[in-house]
C-alpha positions as YAML, in Angstrom:
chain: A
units: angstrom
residues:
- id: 1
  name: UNK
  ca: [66.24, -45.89, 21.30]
- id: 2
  name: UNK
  ca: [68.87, -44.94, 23.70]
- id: 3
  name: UNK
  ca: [71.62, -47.97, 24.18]
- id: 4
  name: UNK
  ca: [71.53, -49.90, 27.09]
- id: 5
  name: UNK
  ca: [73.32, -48.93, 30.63]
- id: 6
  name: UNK
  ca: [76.94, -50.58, 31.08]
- id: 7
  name: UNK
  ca: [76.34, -52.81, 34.17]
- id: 8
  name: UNK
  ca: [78.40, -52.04, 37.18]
- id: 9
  name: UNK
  ca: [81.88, -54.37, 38.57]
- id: 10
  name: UNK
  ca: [79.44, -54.93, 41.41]
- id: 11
  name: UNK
  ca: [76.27, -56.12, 39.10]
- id: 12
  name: UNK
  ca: [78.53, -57.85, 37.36]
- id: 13
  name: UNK
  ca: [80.30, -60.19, 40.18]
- id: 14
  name: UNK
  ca: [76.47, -60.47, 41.48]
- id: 15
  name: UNK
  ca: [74.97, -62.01, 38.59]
- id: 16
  name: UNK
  ca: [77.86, -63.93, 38.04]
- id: 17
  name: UNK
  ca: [77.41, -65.53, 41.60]
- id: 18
  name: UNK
  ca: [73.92, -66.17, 40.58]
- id: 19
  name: UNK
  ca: [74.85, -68.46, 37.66]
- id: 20
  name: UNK
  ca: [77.25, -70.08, 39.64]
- id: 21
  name: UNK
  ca: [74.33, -70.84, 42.84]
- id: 22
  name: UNK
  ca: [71.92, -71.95, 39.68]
- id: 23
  name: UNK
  ca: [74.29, -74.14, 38.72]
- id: 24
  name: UNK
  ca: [75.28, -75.82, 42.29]
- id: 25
  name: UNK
  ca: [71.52, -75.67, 43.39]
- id: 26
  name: UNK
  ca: [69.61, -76.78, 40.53]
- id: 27
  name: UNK
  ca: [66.17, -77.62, 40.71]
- id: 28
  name: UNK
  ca: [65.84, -75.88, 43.86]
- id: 29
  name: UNK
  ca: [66.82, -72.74, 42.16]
- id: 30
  name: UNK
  ca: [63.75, -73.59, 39.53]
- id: 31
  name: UNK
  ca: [61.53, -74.37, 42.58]
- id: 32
  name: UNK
  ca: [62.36, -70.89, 44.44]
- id: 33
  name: UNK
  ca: [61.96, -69.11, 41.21]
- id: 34
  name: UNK
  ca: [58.73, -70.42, 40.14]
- id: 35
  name: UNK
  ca: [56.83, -70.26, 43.62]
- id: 36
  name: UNK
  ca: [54.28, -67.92, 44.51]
- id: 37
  name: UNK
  ca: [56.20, -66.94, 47.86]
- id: 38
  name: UNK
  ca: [59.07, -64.03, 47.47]
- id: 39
  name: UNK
  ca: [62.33, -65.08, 47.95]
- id: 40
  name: UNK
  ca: [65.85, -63.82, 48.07]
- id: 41
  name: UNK
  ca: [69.34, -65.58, 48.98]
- id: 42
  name: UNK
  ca: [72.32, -63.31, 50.37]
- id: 43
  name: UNK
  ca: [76.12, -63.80, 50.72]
- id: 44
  name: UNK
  ca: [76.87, -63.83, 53.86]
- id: 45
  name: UNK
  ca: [80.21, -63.44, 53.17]
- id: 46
  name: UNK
  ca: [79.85, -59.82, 52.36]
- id: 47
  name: UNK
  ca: [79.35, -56.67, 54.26]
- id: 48
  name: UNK
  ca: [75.43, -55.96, 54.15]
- id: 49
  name: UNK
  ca: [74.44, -59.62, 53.16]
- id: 50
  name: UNK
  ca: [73.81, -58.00, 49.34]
- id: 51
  name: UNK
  ca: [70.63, -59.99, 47.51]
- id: 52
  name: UNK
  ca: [72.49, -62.63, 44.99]
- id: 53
  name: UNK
  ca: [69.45, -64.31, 44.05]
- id: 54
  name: UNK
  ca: [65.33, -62.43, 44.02]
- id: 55
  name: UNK
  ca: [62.79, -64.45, 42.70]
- id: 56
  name: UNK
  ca: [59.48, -63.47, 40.48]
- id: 57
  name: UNK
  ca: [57.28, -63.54, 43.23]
- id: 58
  name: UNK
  ca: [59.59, -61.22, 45.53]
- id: 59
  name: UNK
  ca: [60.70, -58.59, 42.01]
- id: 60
  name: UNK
  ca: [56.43, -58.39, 41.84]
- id: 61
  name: UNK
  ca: [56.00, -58.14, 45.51]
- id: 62
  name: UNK
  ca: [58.65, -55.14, 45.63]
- id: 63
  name: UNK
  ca: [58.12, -53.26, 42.37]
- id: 64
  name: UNK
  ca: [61.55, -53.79, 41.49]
- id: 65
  name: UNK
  ca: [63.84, -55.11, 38.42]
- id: 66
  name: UNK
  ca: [66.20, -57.72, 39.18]
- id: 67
  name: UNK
  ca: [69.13, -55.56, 38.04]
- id: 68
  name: UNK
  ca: [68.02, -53.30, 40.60]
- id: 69
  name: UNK
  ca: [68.16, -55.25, 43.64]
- id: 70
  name: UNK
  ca: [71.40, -58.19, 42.90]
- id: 71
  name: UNK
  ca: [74.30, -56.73, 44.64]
- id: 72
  name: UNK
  ca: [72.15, -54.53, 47.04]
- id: 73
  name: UNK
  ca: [72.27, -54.39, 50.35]
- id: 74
  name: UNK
  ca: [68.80, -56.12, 52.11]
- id: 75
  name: UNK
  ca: [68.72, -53.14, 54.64]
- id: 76
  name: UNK
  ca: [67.90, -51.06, 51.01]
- id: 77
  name: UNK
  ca: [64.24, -52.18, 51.15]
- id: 78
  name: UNK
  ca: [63.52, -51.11, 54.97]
- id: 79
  name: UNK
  ca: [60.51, -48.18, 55.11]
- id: 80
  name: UNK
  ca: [62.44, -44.90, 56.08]
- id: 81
  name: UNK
  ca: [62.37, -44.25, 59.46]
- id: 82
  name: UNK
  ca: [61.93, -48.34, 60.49]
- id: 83
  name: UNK
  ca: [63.51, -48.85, 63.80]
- id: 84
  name: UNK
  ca: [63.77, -52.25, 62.68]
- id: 85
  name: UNK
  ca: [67.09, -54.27, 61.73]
- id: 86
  name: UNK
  ca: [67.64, -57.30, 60.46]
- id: 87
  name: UNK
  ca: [71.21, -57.88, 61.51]
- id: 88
  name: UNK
  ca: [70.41, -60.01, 64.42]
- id: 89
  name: UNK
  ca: [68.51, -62.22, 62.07]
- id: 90
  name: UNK
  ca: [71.03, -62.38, 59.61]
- id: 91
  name: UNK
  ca: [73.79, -63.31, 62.43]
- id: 92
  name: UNK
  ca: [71.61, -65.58, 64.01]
- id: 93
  name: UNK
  ca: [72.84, -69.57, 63.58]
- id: 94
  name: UNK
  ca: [69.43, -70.65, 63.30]
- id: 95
  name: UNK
  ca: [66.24, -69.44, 61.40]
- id: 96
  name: UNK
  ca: [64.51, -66.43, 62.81]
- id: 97
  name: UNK
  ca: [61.28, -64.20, 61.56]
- id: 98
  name: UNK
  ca: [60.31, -60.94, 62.14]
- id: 99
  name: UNK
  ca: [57.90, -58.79, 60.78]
- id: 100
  name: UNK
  ca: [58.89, -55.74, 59.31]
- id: 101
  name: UNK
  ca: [57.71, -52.57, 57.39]
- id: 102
  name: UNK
  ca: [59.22, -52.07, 54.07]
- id: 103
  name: UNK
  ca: [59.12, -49.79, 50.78]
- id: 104
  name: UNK
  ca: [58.61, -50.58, 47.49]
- id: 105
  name: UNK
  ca: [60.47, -48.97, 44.69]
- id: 106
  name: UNK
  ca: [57.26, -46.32, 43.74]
- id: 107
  name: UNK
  ca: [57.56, -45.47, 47.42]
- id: 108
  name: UNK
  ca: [54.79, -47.26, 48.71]
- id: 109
  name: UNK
  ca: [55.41, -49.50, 51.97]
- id: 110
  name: UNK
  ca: [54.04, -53.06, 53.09]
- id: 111
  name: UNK
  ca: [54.59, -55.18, 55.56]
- id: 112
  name: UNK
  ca: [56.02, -58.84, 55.51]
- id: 113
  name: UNK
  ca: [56.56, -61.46, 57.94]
- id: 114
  name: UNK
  ca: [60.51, -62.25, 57.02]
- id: 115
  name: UNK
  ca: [61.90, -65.52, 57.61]
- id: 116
  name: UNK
  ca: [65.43, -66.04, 57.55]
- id: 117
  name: UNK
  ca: [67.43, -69.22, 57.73]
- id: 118
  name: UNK
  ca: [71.37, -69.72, 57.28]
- id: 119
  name: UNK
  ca: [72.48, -72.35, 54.54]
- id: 120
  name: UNK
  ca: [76.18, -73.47, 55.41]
- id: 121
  name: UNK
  ca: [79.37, -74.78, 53.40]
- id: 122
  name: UNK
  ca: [80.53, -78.82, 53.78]
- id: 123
  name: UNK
  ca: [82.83, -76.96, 56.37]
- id: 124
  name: UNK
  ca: [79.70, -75.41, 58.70]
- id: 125
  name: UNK
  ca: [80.47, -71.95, 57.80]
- id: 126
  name: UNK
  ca: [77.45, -69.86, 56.90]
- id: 127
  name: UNK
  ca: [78.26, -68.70, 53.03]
- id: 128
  name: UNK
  ca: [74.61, -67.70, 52.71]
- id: 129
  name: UNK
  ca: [70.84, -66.66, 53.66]
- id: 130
  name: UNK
  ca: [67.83, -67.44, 52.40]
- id: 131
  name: UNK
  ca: [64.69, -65.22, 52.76]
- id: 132
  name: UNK
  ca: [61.30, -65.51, 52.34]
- id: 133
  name: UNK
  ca: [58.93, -62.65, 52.92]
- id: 134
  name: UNK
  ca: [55.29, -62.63, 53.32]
- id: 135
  name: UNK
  ca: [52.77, -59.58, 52.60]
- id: 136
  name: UNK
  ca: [51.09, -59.14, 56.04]
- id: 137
  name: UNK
  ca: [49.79, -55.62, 55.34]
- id: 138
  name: UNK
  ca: [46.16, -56.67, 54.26]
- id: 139
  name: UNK
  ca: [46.15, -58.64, 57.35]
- id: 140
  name: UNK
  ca: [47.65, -55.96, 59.62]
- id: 141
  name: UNK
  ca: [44.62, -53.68, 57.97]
- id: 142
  name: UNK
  ca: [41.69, -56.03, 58.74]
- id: 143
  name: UNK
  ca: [43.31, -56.18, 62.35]
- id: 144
  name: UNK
  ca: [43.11, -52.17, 62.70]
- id: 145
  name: UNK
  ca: [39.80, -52.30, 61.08]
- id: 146
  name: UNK
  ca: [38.56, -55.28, 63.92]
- id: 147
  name: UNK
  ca: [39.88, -53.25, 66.51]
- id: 148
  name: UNK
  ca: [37.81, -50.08, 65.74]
- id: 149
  name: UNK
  ca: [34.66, -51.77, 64.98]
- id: 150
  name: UNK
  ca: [35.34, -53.85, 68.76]
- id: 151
  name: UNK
  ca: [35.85, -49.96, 70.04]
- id: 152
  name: UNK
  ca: [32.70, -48.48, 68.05]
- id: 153
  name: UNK
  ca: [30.61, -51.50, 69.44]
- id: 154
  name: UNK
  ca: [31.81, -51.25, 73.09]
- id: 155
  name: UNK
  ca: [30.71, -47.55, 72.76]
- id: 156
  name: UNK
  ca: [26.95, -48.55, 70.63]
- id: 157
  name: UNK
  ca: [26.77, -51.04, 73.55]
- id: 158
  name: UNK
  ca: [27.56, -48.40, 76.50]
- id: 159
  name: UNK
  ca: [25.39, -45.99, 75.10]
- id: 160
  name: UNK
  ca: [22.14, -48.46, 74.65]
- id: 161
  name: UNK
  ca: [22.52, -49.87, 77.95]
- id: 162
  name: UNK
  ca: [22.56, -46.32, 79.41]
- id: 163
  name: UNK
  ca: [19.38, -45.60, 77.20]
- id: 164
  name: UNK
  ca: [17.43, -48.69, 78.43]
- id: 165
  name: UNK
  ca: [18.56, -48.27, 82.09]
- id: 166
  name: UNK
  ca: [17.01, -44.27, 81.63]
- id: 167
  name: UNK
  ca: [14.11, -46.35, 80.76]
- id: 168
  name: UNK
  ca: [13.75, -48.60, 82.87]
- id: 169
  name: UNK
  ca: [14.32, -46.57, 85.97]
- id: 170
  name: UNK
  ca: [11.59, -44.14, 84.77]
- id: 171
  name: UNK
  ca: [9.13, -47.06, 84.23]
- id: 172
  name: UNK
  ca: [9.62, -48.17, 87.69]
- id: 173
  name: UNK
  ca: [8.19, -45.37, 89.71]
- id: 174
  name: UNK
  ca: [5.21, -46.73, 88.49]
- id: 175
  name: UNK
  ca: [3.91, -49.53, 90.62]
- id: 176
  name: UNK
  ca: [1.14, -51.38, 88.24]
- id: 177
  name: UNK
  ca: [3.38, -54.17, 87.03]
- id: 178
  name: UNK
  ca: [0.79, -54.33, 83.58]
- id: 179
  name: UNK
  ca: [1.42, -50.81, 83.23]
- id: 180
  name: UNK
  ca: [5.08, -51.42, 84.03]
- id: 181
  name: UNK
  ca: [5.51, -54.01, 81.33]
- id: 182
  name: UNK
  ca: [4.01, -51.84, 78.64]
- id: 183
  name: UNK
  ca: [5.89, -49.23, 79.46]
- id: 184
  name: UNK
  ca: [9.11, -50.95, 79.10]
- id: 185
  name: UNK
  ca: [8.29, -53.26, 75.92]
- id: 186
  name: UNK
  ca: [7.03, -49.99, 73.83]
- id: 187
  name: UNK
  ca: [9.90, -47.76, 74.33]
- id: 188
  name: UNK
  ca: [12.37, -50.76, 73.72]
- id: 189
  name: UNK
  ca: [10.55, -51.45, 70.77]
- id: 190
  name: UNK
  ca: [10.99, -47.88, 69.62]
- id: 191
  name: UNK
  ca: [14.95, -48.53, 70.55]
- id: 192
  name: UNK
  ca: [14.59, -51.15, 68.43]
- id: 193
  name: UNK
  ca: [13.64, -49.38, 65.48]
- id: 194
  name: UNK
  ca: [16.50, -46.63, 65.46]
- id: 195
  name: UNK
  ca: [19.07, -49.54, 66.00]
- id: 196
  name: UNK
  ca: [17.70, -50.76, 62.78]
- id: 197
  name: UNK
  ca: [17.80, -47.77, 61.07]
- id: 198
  name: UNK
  ca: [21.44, -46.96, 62.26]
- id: 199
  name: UNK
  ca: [22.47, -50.82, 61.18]
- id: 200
  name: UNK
  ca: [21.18, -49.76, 57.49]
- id: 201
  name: UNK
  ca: [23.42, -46.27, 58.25]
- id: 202
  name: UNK
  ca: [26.49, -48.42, 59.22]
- id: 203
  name: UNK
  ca: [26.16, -46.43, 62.78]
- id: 204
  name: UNK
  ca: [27.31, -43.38, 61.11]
- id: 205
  name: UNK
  ca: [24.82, -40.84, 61.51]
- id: 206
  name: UNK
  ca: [21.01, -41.11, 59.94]
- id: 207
  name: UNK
  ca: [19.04, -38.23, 58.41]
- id: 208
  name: UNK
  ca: [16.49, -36.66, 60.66]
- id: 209
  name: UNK
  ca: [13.58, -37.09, 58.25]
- id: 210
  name: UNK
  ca: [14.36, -40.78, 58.23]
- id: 211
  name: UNK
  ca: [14.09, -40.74, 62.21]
- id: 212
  name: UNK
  ca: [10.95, -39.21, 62.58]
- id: 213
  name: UNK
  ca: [9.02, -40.99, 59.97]
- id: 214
  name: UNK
  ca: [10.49, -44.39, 62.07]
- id: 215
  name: UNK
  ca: [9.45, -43.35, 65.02]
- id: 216
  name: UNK
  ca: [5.83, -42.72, 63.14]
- id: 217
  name: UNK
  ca: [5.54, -45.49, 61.71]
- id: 218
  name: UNK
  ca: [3.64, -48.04, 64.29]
- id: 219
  name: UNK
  ca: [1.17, -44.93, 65.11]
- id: 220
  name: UNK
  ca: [0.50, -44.07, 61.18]
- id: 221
  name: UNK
  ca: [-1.58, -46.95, 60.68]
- id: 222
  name: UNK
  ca: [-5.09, -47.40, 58.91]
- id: 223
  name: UNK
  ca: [-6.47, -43.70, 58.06]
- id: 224
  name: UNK
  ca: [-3.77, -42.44, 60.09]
- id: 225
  name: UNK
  ca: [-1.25, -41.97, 57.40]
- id: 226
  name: UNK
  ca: [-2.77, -38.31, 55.82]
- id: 227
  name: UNK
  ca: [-2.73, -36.93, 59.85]
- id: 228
  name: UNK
  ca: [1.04, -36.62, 59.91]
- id: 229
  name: UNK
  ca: [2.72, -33.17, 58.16]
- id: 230
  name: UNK
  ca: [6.72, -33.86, 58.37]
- id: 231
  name: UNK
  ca: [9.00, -30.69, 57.02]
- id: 232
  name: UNK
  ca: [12.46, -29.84, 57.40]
- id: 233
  name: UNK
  ca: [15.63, -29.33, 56.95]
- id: 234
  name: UNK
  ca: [18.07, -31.99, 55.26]
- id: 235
  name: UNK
  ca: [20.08, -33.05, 58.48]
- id: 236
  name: UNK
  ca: [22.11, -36.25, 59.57]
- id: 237
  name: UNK
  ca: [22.50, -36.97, 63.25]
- id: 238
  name: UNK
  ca: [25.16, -38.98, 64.92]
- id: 239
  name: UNK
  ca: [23.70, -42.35, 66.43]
- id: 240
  name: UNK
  ca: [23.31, -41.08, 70.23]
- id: 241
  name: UNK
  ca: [21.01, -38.13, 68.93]
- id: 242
  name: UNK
  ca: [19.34, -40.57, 66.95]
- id: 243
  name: UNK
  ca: [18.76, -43.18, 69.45]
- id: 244
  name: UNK
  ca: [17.46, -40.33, 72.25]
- id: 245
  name: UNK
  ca: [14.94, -38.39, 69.69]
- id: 246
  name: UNK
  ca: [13.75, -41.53, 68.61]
- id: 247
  name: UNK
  ca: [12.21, -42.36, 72.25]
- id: 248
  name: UNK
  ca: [11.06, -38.76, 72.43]
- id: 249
  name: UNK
  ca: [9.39, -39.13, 69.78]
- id: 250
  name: UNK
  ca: [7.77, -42.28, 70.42]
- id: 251
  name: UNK
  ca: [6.56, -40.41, 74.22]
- id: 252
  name: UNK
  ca: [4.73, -38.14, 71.75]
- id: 253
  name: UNK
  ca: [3.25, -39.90, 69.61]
- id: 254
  name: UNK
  ca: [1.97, -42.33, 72.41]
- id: 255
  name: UNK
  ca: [0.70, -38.84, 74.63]
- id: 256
  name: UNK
  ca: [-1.36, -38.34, 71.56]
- id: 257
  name: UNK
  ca: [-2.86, -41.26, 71.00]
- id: 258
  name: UNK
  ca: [-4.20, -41.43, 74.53]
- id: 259
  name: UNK
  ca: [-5.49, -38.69, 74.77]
- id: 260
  name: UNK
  ca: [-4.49, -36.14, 71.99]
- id: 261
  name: UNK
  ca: [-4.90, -35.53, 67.91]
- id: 262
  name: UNK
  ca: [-4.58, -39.49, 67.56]
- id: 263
  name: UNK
  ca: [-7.31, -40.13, 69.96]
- id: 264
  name: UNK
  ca: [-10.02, -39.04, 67.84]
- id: 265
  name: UNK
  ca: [-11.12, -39.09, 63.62]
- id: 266
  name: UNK
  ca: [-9.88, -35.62, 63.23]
- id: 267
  name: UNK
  ca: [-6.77, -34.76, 64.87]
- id: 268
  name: UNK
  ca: [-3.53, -33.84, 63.21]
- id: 269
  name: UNK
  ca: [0.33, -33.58, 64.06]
- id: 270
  name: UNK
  ca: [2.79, -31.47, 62.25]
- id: 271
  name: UNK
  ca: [6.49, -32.24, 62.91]
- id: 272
  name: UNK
  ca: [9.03, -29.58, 61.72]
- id: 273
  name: UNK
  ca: [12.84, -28.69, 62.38]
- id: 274
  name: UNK
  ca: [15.88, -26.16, 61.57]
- id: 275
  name: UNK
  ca: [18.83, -25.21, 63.20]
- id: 276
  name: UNK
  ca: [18.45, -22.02, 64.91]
- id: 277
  name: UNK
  ca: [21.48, -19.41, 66.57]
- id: 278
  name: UNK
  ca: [21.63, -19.00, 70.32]
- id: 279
  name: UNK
  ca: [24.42, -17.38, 72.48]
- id: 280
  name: UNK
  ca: [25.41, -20.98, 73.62]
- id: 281
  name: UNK
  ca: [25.22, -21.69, 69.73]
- id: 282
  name: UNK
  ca: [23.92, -23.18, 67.03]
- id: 283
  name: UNK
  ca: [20.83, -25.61, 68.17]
- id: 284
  name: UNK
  ca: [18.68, -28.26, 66.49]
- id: 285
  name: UNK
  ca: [14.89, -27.28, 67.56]
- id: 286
  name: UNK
  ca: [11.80, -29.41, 66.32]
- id: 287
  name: UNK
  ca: [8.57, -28.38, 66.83]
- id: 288
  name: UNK
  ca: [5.99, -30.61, 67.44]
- id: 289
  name: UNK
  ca: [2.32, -29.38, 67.38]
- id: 290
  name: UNK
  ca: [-1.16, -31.60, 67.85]
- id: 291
  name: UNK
  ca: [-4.52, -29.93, 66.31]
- id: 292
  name: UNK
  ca: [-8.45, -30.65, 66.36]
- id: 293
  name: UNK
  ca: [-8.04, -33.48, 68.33]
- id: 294
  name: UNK
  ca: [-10.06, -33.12, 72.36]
- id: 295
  name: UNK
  ca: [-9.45, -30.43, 74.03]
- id: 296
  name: UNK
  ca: [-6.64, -30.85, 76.34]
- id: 297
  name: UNK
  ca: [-7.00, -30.48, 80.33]
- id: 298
  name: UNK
  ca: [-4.01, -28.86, 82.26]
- id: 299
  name: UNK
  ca: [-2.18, -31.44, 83.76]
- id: 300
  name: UNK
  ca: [-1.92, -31.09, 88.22]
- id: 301
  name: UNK
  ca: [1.57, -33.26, 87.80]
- id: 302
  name: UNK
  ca: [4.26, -34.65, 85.03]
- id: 303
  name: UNK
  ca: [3.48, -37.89, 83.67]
- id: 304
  name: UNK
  ca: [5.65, -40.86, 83.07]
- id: 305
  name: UNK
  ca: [6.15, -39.75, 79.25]
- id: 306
  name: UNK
  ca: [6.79, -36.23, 80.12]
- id: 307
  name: UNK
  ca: [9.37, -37.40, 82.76]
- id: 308
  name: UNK
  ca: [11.14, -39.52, 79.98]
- id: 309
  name: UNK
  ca: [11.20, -36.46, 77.29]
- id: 310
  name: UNK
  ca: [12.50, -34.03, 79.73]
- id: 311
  name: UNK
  ca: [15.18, -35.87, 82.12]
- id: 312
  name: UNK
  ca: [16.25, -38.36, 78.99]
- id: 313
  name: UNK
  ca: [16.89, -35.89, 76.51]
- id: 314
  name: UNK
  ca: [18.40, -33.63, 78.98]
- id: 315
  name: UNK
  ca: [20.85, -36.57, 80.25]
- id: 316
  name: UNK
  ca: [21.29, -37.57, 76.88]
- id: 317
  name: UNK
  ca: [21.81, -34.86, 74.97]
- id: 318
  name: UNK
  ca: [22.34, -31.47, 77.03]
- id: 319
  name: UNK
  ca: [18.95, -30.95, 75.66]
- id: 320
  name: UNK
  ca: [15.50, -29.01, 76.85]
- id: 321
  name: UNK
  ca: [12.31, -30.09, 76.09]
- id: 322
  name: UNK
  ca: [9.23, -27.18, 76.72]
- id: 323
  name: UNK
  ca: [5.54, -28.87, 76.91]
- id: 324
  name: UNK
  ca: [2.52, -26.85, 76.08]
- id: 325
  name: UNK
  ca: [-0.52, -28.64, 77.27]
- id: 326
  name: UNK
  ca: [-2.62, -25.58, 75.16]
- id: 327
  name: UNK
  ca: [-6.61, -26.43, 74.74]
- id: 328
  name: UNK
  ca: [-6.34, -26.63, 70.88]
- id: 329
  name: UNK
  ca: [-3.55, -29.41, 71.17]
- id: 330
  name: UNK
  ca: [-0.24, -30.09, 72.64]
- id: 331
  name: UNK
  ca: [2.86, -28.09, 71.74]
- id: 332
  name: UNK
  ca: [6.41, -28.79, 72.04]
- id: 333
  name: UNK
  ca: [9.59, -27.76, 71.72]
- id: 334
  name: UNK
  ca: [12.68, -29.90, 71.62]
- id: 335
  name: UNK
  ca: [16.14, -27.85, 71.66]
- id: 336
  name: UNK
  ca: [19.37, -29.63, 71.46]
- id: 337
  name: UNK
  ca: [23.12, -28.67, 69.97]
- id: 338
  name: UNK
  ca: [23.42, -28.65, 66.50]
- id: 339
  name: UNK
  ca: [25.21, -31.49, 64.73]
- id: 340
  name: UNK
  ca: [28.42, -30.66, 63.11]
- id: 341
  name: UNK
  ca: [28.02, -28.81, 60.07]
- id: 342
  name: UNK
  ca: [29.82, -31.77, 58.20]
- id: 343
  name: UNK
  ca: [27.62, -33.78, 59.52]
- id: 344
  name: UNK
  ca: [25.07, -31.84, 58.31]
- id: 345
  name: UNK
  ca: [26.30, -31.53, 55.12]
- id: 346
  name: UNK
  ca: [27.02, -35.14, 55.01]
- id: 347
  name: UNK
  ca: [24.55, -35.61, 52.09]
- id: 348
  name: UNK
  ca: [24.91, -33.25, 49.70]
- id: 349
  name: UNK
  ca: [22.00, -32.06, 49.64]
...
C-alpha cells in the first residue's frame, strides 16, 4: 500500500482554519455539515475567496474529496468556457444568487442556483462567505424538454388545422347542408383516428401498415374483414404523411362502398406499397385496386372525394394521385417522396 501524500503548507493552514471556524461556530458547523443542501464557507480575506469549509452534501454534489477542494480557489469548480464570475457576488455587501454552470471532478457539469451571503467580524469587516448551491440541471432539462414539446405541438396543431380547413373548404362546394355535414364529420373522424395512432407513436412517425389497416377499420366490418389484401413494405412515416394518407384513404374506401367492391357481396380491395426510383427520386407509391364489385361507369366530372385525394395530397405532400375508373374496378395510384431512409429503417426490420 503506497504511504499517504504529505499535505501541502496551503492544505495545511486550510484545515487548520477549519478547526478553528468549528470551534467558534459550533452547532452551526454540525447543522451545515449534516444538511442535505451543499455548502461551502470562504475567507474572504484571501485572494480567490479559497473554500475553508465544504460540507457532505456539497463533496457528493461535486464528486470531490474534501482534501481536494479546502484551500482552493471557488472559481476552480466553474465549467470551462463559463462566461460567468462570481466576483461580483463575492464583493457584494449583501447576499446575492446566480445561477451558474459548473464541473464536477469526473468532468461532468451541472448547474446550481448559488447563493452567497457575507458573514462579518464584531468590527463589520467581511472575514468570510458562505455558499449554498442548488442542483438546477434536472430542472433546466425538463424546461428544454417543455419547450420542445410546446414547439412540436404548435407545429401538430398548425398542421391539423391546415388539414381540417383542406376539408372543410372542399366540403363546402357542396350545397346540401345533410350532405355537407357528413362530409365533414367522416373525414374528421378519419383525422381522428391517425391522431390516435400518432398519440400511441409519441408523434414520431407510424408504420404504414399500421395506417392503412386504421383507416380500414370502420369499413371492415361484418363479412367485410376477408375482402381486404394489405402487402408491403416495412415503412414508418412522419406524422404529416400519416395524417394526409389517412384521409386518402378513407376517400377510397368510402368511393367503394358507394358504389365500388364494398357495394356489393363480392367485391375485393388489395392495398400494396414500395418505394420506387424516379429522376426527382426516390418515391413512396401505393397501389390501390377494387375487383368483382359493379361495373364502374366513366365519370362526366371529379367528385368531392376525388377532389380531396388529388388537391389534398398534392398540397400536403407534393404528391400525385392517378384515378382509374376501369369497368372491372377502380385503380389508383398514389405517388409521394420517400421518407428518409432512417426513417424507414426506424424499425429494424
Amino acid at each position: 500500500m503506497l504511504p499517504p501524500l504529505a499535505k501541502t503548507e496551503m492544505q495545511q493552514q486550510a484545515e487548520a482554519q477549519v478547526e478553528c471556524f468549528r470551534k467558534e461556530l459550533g452547532p452551526f458547523v454540525v447543522a451545515a455539515e449534516t444538511t442535505r443542501m451543499a455548502m461551502v464557507f470562504t475567507d474572504a480575506r484571501a485572494a480567490g475567496n479559497p473554500l475553508i469549509f465544504a460540507n457532505d452534501s456539497f463533496l457528493h454534489l461535486t464528486g470531490y474529496e474534501r482534501e481536494d477542494v479546502l484551500g482552493q480557489s471557488f472559481d476552480f469548480l466553474l465549467a470551462p468556457g463559463t462566461d460567468a464570475t462570481l466576483e461580483g457576488e463575492f464583493q457584494s455587501r449583501g447576499e446575492s444568487g446566480t445561477e451558474i454552470e459548473y464541473r464536477r471532478k469526473d468532468g461532468s457539469e451541472f448547474w446550481a442556483a448559488t447563493f452567497i451571503s457575507p458573514v462579518t467580524d464584531e468590527a463589520g469587516a467581511v472575514v468570510m462567505h458562505f455558499a449554498s448551491l442548488v442542483d438546477t440541471t434536472r430542472h433546466r432539462d425538463e424546461c428544454t424538454r417543455s419547450r420542445k414539446l410546446i414547439d412540436e405541438l404548435n407545429h401538430r396543431v398548425k398542421n391539423t388545422l391546415s388539414t381540417v380547413q383542406s376539408i372543410v373548404w372542399q366540403a363546402l362546394r357542396n350545397p346540401d347542408p345533410l350532405t355537407l355535414r357528413e362530409a365533414i364529420e367522416s373525414r374528421l373522424f378519419a383525422l381522428s383516428r391517425s391522431h390516435d395512432l400518432l398519440t400511441v407513436e409519441q408523434w414520431e412517425s407510424a408504420r404504414l401498415v399500421d395506417v392503412v389497416e386504421t383507416a380500414m377499420e370502420p369499413f371492415r366490418g361484418g363479412d367485410r374483414a376477408e375482402r381486404f389484401l394489405i402487402r408491403g413494405s416495412s415503412i414508418r412515416i412522419e406524422p404529416k404523411t400519416t395524417l394526409a394518407l389517412g384521409i386518402a384513404l378513407h376517400e377510397l374506401a368510402t368511393n367503394a362502398v358507394k358504389y365500388g367492391a364494398l357495394s356489393n357481396e363480392t367485391g375485393s380491395i388489395a392495398i400494396s406499397w414500395a418505394v420506387e426510383p424516379s429522376r426527382a427520386g426516390k418515391r413512396l407509391v401505393m397501389h390501390w385496386r377494387e375487383m368483382d364489385g359493379p361495373p364502374v361507369l366513366p365519370r362526366s366530372r371529379k367528385g368531392f372525394g376525388s377532389q380531396v385525394l388529388e388537391r389534398g395530397l398534392a398540397h400536403e405532400l407534393d404528391g400525385t394521385v392517378h384515378l382509374d375508373f376501369r369497368p372491372e374496378g377502380l385503380a389508383c395510384i398514389i405517388s409521394i417522396p420517400a421518407p428518409h431512409p432512417a426513417l424507414r429503417s426506424h424499425d429494424g426490420e
